[in-house]
Z-matrix of the N, CA and C atoms (Angstrom, degrees):
N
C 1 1.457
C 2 1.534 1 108.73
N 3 1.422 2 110.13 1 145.76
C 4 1.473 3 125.55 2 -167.61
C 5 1.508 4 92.12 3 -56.16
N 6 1.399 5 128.85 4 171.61
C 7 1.588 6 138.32 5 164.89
C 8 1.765 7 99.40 6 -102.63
N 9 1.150 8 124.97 7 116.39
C 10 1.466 9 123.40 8 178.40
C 11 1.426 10 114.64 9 -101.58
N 12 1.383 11 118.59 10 110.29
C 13 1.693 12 134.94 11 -160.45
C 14 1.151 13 105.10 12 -134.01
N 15 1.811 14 107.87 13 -43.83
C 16 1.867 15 123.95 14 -167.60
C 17 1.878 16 86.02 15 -53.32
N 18 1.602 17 111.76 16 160.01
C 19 1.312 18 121.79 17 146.75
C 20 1.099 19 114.48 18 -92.81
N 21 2.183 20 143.65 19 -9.86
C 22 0.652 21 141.41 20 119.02
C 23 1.654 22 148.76 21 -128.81
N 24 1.185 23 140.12 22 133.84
C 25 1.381 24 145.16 23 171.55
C 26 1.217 25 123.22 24 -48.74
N 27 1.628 26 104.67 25 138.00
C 28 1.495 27 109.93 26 160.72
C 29 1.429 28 127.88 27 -79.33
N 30 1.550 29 133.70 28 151.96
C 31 1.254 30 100.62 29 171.11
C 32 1.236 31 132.43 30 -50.03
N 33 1.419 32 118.11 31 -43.95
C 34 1.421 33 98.61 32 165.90
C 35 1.698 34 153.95 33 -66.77
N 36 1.419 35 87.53 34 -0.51
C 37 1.478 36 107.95 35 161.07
C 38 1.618 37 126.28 36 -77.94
N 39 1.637 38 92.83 37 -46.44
C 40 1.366 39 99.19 38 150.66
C 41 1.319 40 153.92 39 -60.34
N 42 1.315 41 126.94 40 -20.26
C 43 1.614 42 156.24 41 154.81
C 44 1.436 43 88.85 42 -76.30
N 45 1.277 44 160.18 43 -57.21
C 46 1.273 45 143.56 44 -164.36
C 47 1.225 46 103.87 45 -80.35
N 48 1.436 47 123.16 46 -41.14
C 49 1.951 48 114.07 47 165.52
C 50 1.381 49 123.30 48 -42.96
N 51 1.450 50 98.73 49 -35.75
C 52 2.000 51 109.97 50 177.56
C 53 1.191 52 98.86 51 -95.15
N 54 1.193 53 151.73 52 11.04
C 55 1.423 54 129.91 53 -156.63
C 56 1.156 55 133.39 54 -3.43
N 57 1.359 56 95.62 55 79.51
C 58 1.911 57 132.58 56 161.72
C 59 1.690 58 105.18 57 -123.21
N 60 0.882 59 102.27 58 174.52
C 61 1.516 60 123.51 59 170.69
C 62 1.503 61 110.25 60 -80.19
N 63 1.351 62 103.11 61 147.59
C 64 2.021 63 98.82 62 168.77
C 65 1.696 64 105.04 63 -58.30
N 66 1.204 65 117.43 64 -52.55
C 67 1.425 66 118.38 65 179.93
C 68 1.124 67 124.36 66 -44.96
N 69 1.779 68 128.68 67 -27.72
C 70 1.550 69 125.87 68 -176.10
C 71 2.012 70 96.48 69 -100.80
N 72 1.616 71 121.77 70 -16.77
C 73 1.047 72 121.96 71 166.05
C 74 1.449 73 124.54 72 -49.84
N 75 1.372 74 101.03 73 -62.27
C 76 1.789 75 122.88 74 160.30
C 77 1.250 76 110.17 75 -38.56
N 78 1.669 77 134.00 76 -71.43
C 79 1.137 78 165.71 77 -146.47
C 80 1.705 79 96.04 78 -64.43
N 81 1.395 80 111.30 79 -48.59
C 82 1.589 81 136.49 80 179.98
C 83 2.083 82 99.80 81 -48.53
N 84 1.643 83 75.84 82 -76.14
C 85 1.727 84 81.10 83 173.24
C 86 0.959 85 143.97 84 -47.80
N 87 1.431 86 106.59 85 -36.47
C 88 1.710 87 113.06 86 -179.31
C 89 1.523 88 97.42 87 -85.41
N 90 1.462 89 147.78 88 -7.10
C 91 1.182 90 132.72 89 159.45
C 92 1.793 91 108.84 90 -102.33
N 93 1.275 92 113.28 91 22.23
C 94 1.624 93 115.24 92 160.53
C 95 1.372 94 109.11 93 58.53
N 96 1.445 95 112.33 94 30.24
C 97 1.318 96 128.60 95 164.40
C 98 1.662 97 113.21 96 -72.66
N 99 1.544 98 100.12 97 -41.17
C 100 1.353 99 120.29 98 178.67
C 101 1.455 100 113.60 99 -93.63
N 102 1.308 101 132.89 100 156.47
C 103 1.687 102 101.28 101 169.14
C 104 1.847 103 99.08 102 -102.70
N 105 1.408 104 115.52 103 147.23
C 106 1.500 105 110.80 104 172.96
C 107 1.222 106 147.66 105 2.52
N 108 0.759 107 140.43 106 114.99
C 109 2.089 108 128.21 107 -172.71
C 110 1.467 109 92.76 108 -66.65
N 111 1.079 110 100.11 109 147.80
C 112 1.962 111 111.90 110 144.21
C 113 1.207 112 100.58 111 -64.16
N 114 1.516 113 106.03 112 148.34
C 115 1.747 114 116.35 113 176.75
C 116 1.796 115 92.52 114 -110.31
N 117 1.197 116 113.47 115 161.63
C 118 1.438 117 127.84 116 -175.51
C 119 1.729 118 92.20 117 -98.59
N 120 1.462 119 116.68 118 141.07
C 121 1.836 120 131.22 119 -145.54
C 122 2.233 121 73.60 120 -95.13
N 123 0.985 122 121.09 121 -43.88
C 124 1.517 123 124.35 122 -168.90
C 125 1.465 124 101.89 123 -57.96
N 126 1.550 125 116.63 124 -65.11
C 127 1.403 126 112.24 125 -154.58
C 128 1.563 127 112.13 126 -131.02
N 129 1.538 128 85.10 127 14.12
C 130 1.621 129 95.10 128 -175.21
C 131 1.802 130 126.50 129 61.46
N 132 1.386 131 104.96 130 -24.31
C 133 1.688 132 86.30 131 174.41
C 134 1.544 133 124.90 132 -72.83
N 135 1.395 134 99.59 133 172.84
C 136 1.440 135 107.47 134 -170.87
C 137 1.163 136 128.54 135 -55.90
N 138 1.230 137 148.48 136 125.24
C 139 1.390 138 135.23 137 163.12
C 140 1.911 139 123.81 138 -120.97
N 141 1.095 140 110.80 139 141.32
C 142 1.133 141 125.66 140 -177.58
C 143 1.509 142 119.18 141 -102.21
N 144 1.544 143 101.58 142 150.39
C 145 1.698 144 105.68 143 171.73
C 146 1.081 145 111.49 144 -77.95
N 147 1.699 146 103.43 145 -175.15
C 148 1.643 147 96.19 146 141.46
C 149 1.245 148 117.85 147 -105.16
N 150 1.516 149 140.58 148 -2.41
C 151 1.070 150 111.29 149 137.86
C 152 1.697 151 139.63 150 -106.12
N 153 1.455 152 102.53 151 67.83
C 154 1.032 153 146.63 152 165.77
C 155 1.230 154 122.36 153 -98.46
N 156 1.259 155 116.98 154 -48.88
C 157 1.393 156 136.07 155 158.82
C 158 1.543 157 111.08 156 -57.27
N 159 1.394 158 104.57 157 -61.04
C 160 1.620 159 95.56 158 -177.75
C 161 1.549 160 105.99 159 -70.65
N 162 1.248 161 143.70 160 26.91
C 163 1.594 162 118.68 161 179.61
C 164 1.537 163 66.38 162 -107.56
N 165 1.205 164 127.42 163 -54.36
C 166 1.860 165 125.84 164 -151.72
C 167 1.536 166 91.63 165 -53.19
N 168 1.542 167 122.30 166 -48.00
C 169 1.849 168 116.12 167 178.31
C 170 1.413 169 97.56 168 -42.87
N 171 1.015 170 117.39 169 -59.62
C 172 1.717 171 117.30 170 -154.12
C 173 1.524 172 112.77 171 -77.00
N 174 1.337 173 138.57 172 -7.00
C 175 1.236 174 161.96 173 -144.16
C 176 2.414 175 89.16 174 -123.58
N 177 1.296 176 75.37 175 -63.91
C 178 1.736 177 83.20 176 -177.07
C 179 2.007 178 97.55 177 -68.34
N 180 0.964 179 136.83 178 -17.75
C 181 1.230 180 127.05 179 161.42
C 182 1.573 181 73.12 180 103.07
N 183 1.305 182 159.18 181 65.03
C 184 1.422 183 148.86 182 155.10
C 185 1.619 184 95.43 183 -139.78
N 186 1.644 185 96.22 184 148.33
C 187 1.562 186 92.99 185 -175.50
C 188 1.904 187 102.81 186 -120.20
């Protein structure tokens, strides 16, 4: 299991916290499986919590 310190994740940090791929992470969202990332106000990409991560555990049925 990932070590959680960041205040926020990349997607690909995040897909490796769930162990999925960034591609089925994305894939999640755009069918509202996931709810939206926060985008970062600087560069606009996505960023994640950590408990962000844990709703997606609990959502994926993994605890």
């Amino acid at each position: 299991m990932m070590e959680m310190t960041n205040e926020y994740f990349s997607a690909n940090e995040a897909a490796q916290a769930l162990g999925i791929s960034k591609q089925t992470l994305l894939r999640y969202e755009k069918k509202k499986i996931f709810p939206k990332a926060k985008r970062s106000p600087i560069n606009k990409r996505r960023e994640y919590t950590a408990s962000d991560i844990e709703l997606f555990r609990k959502i994926m049925g993994r605890r």
